[in-house]
N, C-alpha and C positions, 0 to 999 in steps of 0.2 A: 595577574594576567599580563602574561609580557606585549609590546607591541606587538609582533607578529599573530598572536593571538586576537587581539583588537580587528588588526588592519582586516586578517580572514575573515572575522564573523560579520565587519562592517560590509566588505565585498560583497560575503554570501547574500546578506539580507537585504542590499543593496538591488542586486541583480533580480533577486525573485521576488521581489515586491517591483518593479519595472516589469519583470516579463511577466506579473499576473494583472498587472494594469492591462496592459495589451490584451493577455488573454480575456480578462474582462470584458474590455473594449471591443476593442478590432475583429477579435475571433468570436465574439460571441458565446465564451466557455464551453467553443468546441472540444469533445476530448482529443482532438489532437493538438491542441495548444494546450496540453501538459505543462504547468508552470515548474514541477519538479524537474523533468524531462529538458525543457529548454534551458532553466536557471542551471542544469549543468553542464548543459552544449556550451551555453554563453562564457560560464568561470572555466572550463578548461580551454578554450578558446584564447581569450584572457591572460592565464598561464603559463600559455603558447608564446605570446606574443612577449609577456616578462621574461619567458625565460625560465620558470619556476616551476620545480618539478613537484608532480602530484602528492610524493612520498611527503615533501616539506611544507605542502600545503594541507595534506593532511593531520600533522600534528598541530599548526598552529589552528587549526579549527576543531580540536577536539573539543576544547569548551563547548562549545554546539551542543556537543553529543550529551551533556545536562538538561539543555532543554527539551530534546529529542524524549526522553526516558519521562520529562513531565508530560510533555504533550500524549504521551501513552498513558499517563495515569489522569489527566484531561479526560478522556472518553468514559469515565467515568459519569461524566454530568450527562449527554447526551445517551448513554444507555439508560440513566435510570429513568430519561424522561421517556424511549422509547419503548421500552418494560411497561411502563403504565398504561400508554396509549395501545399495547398489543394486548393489557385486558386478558379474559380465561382462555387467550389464544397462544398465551406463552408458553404453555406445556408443547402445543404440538409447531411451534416453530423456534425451540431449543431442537426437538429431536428431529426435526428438519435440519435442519443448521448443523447439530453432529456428523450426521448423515452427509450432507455436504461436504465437510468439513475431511471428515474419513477417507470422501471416494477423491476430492480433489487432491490431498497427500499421497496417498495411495495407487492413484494411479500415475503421475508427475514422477515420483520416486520408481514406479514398478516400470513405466517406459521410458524412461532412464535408462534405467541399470540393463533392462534390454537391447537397448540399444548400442549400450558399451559405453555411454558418456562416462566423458574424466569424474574422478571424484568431485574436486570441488563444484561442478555446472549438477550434479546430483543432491550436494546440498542446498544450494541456493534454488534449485529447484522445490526443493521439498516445503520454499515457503512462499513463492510463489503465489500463493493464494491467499494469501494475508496481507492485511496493511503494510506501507511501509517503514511505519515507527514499532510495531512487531516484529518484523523481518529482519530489520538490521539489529534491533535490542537482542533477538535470540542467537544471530550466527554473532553477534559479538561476545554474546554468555558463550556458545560452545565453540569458539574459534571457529566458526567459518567463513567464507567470501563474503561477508558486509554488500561491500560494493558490486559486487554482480549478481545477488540477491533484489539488491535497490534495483535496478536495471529492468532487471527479470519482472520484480513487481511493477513496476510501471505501466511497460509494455504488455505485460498481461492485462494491466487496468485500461489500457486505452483501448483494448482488443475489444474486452467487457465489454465496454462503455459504446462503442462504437457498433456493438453487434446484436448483444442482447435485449435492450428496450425495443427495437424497433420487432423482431424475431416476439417479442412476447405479448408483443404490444397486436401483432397480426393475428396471433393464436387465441387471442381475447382472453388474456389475461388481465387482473385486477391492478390498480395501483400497488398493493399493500404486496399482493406476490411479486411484481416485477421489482419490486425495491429490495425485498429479500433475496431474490437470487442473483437481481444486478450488485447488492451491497457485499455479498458472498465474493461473487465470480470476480468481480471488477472493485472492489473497496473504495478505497478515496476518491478513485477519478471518475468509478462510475456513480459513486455516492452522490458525487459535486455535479456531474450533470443531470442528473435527478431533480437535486433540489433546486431547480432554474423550472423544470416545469412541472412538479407536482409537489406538495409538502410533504402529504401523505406519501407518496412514492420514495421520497429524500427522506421521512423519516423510520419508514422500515429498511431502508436501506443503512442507514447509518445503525441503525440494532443490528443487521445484520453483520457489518463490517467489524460492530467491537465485538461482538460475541464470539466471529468468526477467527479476530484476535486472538482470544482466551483460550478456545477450541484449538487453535494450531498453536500455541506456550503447553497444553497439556500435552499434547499427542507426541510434540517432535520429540520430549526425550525419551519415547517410547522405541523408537522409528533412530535415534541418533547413532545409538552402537552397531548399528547393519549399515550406516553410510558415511562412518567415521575412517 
């Protein structure tokens, strides 16, 4: 690993372990103190100020992109603990979750292409609703926007997160479903502010987030040649 490789990933992990201290702290794991979100307002900031252009910031922090691909095979441990806890409920909140999973590609990708958006905001759209160690794993297998995909997910998660607990929460919905549809709609960030007030909530949510993974790695190459 050359220097420049070092020095990026030290920055990276530098910065987003300070701006989730805060977010911890300060913000209270608001999801609008998005520690992804911040941690890259902060390094291109940063950037700015070195002088250091994104392109060459980007290759010496590809090493990242190794950990990135574990932390996806990570979610492993927490679905299988979430599979058990959901019990002979599994059947019917898999075919919830496809179902999710379908209408949330499906319609992203169909008012898009309505719309007339440029090609690459149609793919990065199309994952949108997936975590963002999915998101960018997959437009990097099919060459798409990485990084405006990342973007896309976020801002979708903090949409989520900020919208739908409270909306489900008034309709008198359960712990166990609002975790599933906030872990769906909003993944990690709605996941993360879940599990600050309910476990049970955080931990359907987080099933819902890795399956909802898997769900969009099967679909997109179905869906890729009509928006390639």
């Amino acid at each position: 690993m050359s220097l420049a490789s070092i020095g990026a990933a030290i920055l990276t992990i530098a910065v987003f372990w300070g701006v989730r201290m805060l977010a911890d702290g300060a913000a209270r794991g608001h999801p609008l103190a998005n520690p992804v979100l911040w941690s890259a307002v902060v390094v291109v900031a940063l950037l700015r100020i070195g002088d250091i252009g994104i392109a060459a910031y980007r290759d010496a922090a590809r090493p990242l992109l190794t950990l990135l691909d574990l932390s996806v095979v990570a979610l492993a441990m927490p679905l299988v603990a979430s599979v058990r806890s959901a019990g002979r409920q599994i059947g019917h909140v898999l075919l919830a979750l496809v179902g999710g999973g379908v209408t949330a590609m499906a319609s992203a990708v169909g008012l898009a292409c309505l719309f007339g958006l440029s090609r690459p905001l149609v793919q990065a759209l199309s994952v949108k609703s997936i975590s963002s160690g999915f998101a960018i794993a997959l437009m990097d297998r099919f060459g798409g926007p990485a990084p405006l995909a990342a973007g896309l997910v976020v801002t979708t998660g903090m949409i989520g997160a900020l919208t739908l607990p409270p909306i489900l929460k008034r309709l008198g919905y359960r712990d166990e479903e609002m975790g599933l549809a906030t872990g769906q709609a909003a993944h990690i960030v709605g996941t993360d502010a879940l599990l600050r007030r309910s476990r049970t909530a955080g931990a359907h949510a987080a099933l819902a987030m890795a399956l909802s993974g898997l769900i969009g790695a099967a679909l997109l190459p179905l869906i890729w040649p009509l928006i390639s």
